[in-house]
Each structure stands twice: as C-alpha cells, then as structure tokens.
N, C-alpha and C positions, 0 to 999 in steps of 0.2 A: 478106656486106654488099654491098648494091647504092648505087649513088648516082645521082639521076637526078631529071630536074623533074617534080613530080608538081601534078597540077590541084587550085588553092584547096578545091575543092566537093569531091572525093574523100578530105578528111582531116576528122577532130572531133577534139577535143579530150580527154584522157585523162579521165574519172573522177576518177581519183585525184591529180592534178594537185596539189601541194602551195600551189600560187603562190592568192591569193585573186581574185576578179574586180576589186578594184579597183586590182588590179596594172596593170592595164589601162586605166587611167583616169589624166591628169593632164598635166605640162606634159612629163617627161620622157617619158612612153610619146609625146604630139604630137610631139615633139622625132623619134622612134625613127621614127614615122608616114614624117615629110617625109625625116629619113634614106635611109628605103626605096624611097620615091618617086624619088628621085635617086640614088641608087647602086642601089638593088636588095638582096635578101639575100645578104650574101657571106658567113654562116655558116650551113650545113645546117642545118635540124634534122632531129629524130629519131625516124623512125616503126618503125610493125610492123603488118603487117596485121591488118584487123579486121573480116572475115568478120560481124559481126553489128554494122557501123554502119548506120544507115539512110540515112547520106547518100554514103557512100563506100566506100572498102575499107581504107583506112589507121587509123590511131590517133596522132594527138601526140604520142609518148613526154618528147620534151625539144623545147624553147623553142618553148615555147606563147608568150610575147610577142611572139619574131619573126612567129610564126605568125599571131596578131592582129593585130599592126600591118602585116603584108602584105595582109589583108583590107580591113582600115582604108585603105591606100593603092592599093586596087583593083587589085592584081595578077591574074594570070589564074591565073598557075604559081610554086612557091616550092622552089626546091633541096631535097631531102631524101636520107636516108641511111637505105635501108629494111634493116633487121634483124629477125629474127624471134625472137622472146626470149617468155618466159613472164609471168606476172601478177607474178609476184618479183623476176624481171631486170628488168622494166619500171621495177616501183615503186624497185628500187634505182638504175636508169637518172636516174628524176628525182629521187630526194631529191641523188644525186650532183650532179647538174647545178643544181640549185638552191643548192649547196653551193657551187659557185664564183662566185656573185654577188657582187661588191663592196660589197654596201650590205646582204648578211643579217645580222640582230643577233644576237648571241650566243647568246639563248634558242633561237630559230627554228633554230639550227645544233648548239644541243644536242639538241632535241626528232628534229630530223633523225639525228641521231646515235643518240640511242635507239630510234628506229623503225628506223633499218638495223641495230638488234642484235635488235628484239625480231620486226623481222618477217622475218630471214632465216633459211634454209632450205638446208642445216645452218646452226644459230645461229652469227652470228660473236661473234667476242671482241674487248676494246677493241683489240687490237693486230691484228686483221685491218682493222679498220675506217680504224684511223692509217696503216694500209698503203694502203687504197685511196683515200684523200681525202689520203695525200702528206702528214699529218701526226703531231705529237708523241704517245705516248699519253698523257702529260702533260696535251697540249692537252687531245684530248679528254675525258680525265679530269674537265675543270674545264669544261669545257663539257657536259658531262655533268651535273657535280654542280648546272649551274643551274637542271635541270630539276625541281631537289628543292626548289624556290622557293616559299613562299607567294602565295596571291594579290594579296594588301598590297606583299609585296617586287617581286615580277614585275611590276605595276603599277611601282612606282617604278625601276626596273631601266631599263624601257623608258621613263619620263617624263627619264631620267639624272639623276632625285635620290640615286642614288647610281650608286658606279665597277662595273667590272668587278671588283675586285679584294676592295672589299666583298659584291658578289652572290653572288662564292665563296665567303667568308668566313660569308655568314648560311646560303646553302643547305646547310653543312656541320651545320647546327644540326637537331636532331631534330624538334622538338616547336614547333608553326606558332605556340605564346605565345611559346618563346626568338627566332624568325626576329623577329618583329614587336617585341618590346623590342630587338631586337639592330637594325633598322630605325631605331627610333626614334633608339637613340642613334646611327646612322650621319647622320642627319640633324642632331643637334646638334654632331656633329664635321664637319658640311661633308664635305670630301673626302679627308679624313684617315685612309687605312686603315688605318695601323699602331695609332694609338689607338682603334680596332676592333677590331682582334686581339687588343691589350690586355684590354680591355674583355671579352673574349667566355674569353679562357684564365681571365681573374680570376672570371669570374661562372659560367663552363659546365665549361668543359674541367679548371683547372690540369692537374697532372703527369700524363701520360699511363702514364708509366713506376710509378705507384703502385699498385701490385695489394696489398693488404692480405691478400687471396686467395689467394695464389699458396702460400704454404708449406703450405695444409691442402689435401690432395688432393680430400677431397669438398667442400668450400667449392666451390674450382675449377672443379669439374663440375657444382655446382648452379649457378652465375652464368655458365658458359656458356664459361671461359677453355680448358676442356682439347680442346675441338675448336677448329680454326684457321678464322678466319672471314675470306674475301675480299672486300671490300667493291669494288661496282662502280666506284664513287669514290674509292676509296683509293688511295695508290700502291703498288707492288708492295714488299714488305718493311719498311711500316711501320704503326704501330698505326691501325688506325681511329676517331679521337676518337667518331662516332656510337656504335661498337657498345660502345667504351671506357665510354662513358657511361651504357650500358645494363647493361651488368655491375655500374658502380659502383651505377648505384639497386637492382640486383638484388640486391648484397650487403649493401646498408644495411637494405633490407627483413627480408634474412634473422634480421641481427642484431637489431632490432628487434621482431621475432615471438619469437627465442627469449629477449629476454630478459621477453618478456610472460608468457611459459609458466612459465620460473623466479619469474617475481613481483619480478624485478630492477626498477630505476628508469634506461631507459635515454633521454635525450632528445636529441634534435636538437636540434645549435648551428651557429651558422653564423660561420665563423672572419674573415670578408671585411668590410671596414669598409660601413657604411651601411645601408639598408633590405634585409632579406633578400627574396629571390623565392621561396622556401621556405617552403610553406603549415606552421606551426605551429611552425616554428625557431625555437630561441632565439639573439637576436643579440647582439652584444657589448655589454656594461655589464648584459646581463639576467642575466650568470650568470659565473662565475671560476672557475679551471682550478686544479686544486692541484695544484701540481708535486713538493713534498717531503714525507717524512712526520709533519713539525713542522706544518702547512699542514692536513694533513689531520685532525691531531690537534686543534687549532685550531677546526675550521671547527665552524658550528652543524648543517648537513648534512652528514653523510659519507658515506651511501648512493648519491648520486645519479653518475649516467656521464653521460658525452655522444659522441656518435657527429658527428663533422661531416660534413656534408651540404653544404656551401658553404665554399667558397673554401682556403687552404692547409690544408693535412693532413687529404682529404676521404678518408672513408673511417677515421681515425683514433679510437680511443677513451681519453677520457680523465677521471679523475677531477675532477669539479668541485661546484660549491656553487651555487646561487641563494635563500639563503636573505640577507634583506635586511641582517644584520648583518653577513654574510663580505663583503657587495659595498664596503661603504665602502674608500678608498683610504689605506694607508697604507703605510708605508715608514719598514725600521727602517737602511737604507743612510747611512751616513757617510764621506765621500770625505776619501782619507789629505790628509795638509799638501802632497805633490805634485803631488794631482790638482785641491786648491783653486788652488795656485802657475798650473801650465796652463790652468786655465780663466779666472783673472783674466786670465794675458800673451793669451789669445787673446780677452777682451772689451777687453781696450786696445788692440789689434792692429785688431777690429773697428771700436770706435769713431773711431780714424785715418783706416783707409779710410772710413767712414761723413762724417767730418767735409770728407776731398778731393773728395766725389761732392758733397757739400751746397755747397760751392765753388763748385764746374765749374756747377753747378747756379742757382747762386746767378747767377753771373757772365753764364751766357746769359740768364735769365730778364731780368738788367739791363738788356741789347742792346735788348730790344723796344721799341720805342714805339708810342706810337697817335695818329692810328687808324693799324692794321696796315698793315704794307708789304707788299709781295707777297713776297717773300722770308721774315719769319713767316708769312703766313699755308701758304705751303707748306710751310713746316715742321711746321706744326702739321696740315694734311693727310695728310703722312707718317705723323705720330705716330699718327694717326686709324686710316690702312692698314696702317702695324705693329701696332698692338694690338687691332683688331677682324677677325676672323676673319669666315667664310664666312655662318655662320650670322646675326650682325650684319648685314652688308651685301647679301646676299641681299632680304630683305624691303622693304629701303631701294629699291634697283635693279628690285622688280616693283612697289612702288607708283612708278616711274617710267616703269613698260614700257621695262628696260631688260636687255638680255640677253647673258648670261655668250657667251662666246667659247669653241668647244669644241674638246680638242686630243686627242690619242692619242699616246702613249708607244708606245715599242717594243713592248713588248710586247702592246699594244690594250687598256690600261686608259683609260679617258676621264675627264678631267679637266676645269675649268669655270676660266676667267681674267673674275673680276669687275671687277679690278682698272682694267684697260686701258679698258674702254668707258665706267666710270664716271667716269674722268682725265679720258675724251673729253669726256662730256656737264658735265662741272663746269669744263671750260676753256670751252664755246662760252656758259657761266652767267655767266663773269667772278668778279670777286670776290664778290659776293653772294653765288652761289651755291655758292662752297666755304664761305663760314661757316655756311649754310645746311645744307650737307651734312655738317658737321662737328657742328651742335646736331643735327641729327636723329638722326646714328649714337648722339649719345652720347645719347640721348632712349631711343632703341631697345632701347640696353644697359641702359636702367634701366624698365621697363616698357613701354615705347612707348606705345601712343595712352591707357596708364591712369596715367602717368609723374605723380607728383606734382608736380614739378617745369617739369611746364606752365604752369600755374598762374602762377608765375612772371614766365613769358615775356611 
C-alpha cells in the first residue's frame, strides 16, 4: 500500500462503481463541494492502477464522491491510497465501502450483500460476509431476505409505506400474489407489524412444526422433508417457513392425485374464517366436519373428505359433508341447572358493570355545554386520535400536504408519528379547525368523499 497525492486528471472513475451518477448531484454533494474547498480531502481514497485508462494510470476503487466533488472544487491533486487488487478485490473494495454510508437503505445494503456472496471468489458464506462488514448474521440474514421483495413491495419499502420490519415479514413470503396481498394489508394496518405477522402465520404459514409427512418414509422423500434444506435466509437451526410451505403444497397435491386415482372424493376446505385465497377451496359454512360416528351415520353424504389447505390443521384430513341438509345448524346440547345458575350470576354481574360505565358515561356527557368549550372540544380530539388509526388519518394529512414525522427504533425499524404534526396544524386552525378535523376523520371512517352522510352537512 502506497499513500500519496496523486493528479485529478490521472484517475477515472471505476466501471463498476455501485454509487449512481446522481449521487453527485444536489444540496448535500454542493455542501461536500465547498467542504473541500476549504478544508481540502482529509479522507484518502481508494485506487489501483489501471494500465488501460485513457486518461490516466489510476482507477477510483472507493470514494468516487470525494473524488467528484474535488473535481467540482477545482483541486489539482487529491490524497490517495494506491493498492493493487484484482477485478474481485476491487468490486468487494467498493460494495464494502459503499456499505458504510449512513443514509444506505436497507434494500441497497441487501443487494450489496448478495453481490459480495454471489460475486466472490472462493464464494463467501453469510457468516464470512457479517465478519467482514463487522455485522450480525442475523443482520444480514434479513437484509438479505429483502432482496426477495416484489416490485410492488420494494417500491413501497423505499416510499416507507411500509417498516423494516414488515419488508421482512412480506419478503419471507414465496409467491409475488402472497407479497402483494401481504402488502396490501400491511397498508391497512398502518405501521402495525405484529398484526402482519398475524395476518401472514393465519393466512400462509400456521404451524411450522406440522409435518403430516413425516411418519411415512416415502411421503417424506417425495415432498422433499428427508434431505435438510439450508435456506440462505433462514436462521441456522430452524425450519424455513418458504420451503415449509413448499413441502406443505407438495403433500396436499400428493394426496390429492392419489385419491383421484382410487376414485375417492377428496376436497379442499379452507379451515380460516373469511374469504379463502385458495383457488377452488371450500370455506366455512360451505361444508361440515364430522367428528363422531353418530355424525357420520347421520349425514346425507358420507363419502366425501377434505384435506385443509388453509388456515389451522393444514395439511389435515377429515371427514366431512356439503350436502345442503347436513349444513343446517342445530344443536342437541343442554346446560345442567349449574351451568344456567353461572351464566345467569355472570349476566348480572355484566349488566352492573354495564349499568356503572352507562353512569360515568352518562355523568361526563352531562358536563358539556354548548357551544363547545375548549376543554370538550379537546377531549373529543383525543377520542378522534385514540380511535382512528394510521390508516384514517393518513389520507386526512396528504389531502393537507401534511407529513408524518419519521423515527427509527433501535433496532432501524422506521416508524411514522402523524400524530404530532397534525396537533400542530389543528392548533395554528383554532377551533374551527379541530371540529373540522374531527368531521372529516369521522367522514373518512365511513366512506369519505362517497360518505352518505355529506349530504347532511
């Protein structure tokens, strides 16, 4: 390693430069401009000779921005640090160094991460890589997994309509339909990842640990369980929900074929409340489970199976009916004289409580007069921002061009405080404008600009 000033005009710029040219454009690169101009560069960068440039003998390996903006500020000469490294050390030179930038978004530092596993020479592994960028494999792992992102999602990723933490959460998902309904509903949860997670174990995943497969040796090795499969994304020692997933369709199919072969009547049901995602599944109320063999003796069909496909005990086969007269509800259950005794003492019990809330209730509503005092009316603001979530008040705030306040957790999940700017803009409105802001949310929550209830007004 040499270190020493080397002339503007004897260096170009790498090829493979991962940084785009309009990196080099805007208020902070002017900012960096005048910096340099007045202090000069007091961080080298990083060359290697390069016998076939046409303007010089160097190569830019790392910070091409200093490099520019010392152009830009008419220097003559700029520090360098010449090392002589190959087209691999290079390229791994600058995704590294592009790596410690304070403002790269998570995607950009996954895609990084997978180009220094797919372009290195011997291939590293994630835990060389966490070695040499000084982080988690963990980390990586989920930086990693972003790069498995749909276009839809990655778009939204970078717009921060949705977290970090959601990003993981969808990119974990196979098939670019689940990403984009798993998107969807990340936008009607606002910034809510846990009821995402929800949402994605009830609708993709459930129980990981349910191998229906597992006691029949060749089942096993048909769907793929009896080789151990590492997923680049997974963590070390625990099941990989993608390839979980792929096993599970690959066993439903199995069963499925064979009982077309035997002439059985095997159907998909989908065990999860609401609309199924499951092209051809029967959902609930289309068809009833017979549990006993009274039930089955009973029913108008008794050939018929079902294989769930969706939601708890996937994977599962069980005796059932969809013929229209098993479907009716009935019930031949009678609760002994102590379980009526219980349930009366706990509707008296309820109606007490019910009767102190209607009280309390009763007694503030009485407080108010009119017209409003300021002290209602911010009560009733409150009530506004305790019961309307992200998704309400979002829409409200961009027909105001008004913009969330963005924050980062410990761990660099990004989060969005509507909350605060909207207090702002509704104190400098007066009172007007909180009652104003108060009918529009709740305008919002019931259709918004198709709200019957305009009309109204």
């Amino acid at each position: 390693m040499e270190l020493k000033n080397i002339k503007i005009e004897e260096a170009t710029l790498s090829k493979s430069n991962p940084r785009p040219a309009t990196h080099f454009k805007g208020a902070e690169f002017d900012e960096l401009v005048e910096s340099i101009k007045e202090k000069g560069v007091l961080v080298p960068i990083l060359v290697r000779s390069d016998a076939t440039a046409k303007m010089g003998a160097y190569e830019v390996v790392a910070g091409a921005r200093r490099f520019e903006a010392a152009k830009k500020a008419g220097l003559g000469k700029i520090p360098a640090q010449i090392i002589e490294m190959d087209d691999v050390e290079a390229r791994e030179a600058q995704i590294i160094e592009n790596l410690q930038r304070r403002d790269i978004h998570p995607l950009d530092e996954g895609e990084a991460y997978r180009t220094l596993i797919e372009k290195s020479s011997p291939r590293y592994e994630v835990k060389d890589v966490a070695a040499k960028v000084g982080k988690s494999e963990t980390y990586v792992r989920q930086r990693l997994a972003l790069t498995n992102l749909s276009e839809k999602a990655a778009k939204a990723y970078r717009a921060d309509d949705i977290t970090a933490g959601q990003a993981v959460l969808i990119a974990r998902l196979e098939e670019e339909k689940q990403q984009n309904d798993a998107l969807k509903q990340a936008r009607d949860y606002g910034y809510d990842t846990e009821r995402l997670h929800r949402w994605i174990t009830e609708r993709v995943y459930t129980d990981l640990s349910n191998k229906p497969w597992a006691k029949d040796a060749k089942l096993a090795e048909m769907v793929g369980d009896a080789v151990h499969h590492t997923s680049l994304f997974g963590e070390q020692g625990t099941i990989d929900p993608v390839e979980h997933a792929r096993q599970m369709a690959a066993f439903i199919e199995i069963k499925m074929r064979d009982a077309k072969e035997k002439g059985q009547i095997l159907r998909k049901i989908c065990t999860s409340y609401g609309r199924s995602d499951t092209k051809g599944a029967l959902e609930q109320g289309s068809y009833k489970v017979l549990h006993s063999k009274e039930e089955i003796a009973k029913a108008t069909s008794k050939d018929e199976r079902g294989i769930v496909v969706e939601g708890s005990n996937i994977g599962q086969i069980f005796r059932i009916t969809t013929a229209k007269e098993d479907l009716k509800q009935e019930s031949n259950y009678k609760p002994t004289p102590a379980e009526k005794a219980k349930r009366k003492a706990e509707r008296e019990k309820a109606e007490k409580e019910k009767e102190k809330k209607n009280a309390k209730l009763e007694a503030a509503v009485g407080k108010i007069t009119w017209p409003l005092s300021e002290k209602h009316l911010d009560a009733l603001l409150g009530l506004i921002f305790g019961r309307f979530g992200y998704s309400y008040l979002q829409p409200v705030a961009s027909r105001h061009e008004i913009k969330a306040i963005k924050t980062k957790s410990e761990y660099g999940y990004t989060s969005r405080d509507l909350e605060k700017p909207l207090r702002e803009w509704i104190e400098e409105g007066g009172s007007k404008r909180k009652i104003q802001f108060i009918f529009e949310v709740a305008l919002e929550a019931n259709g918004g600009g198709d709200s019957d209830h305009i009309k109204k007004i």
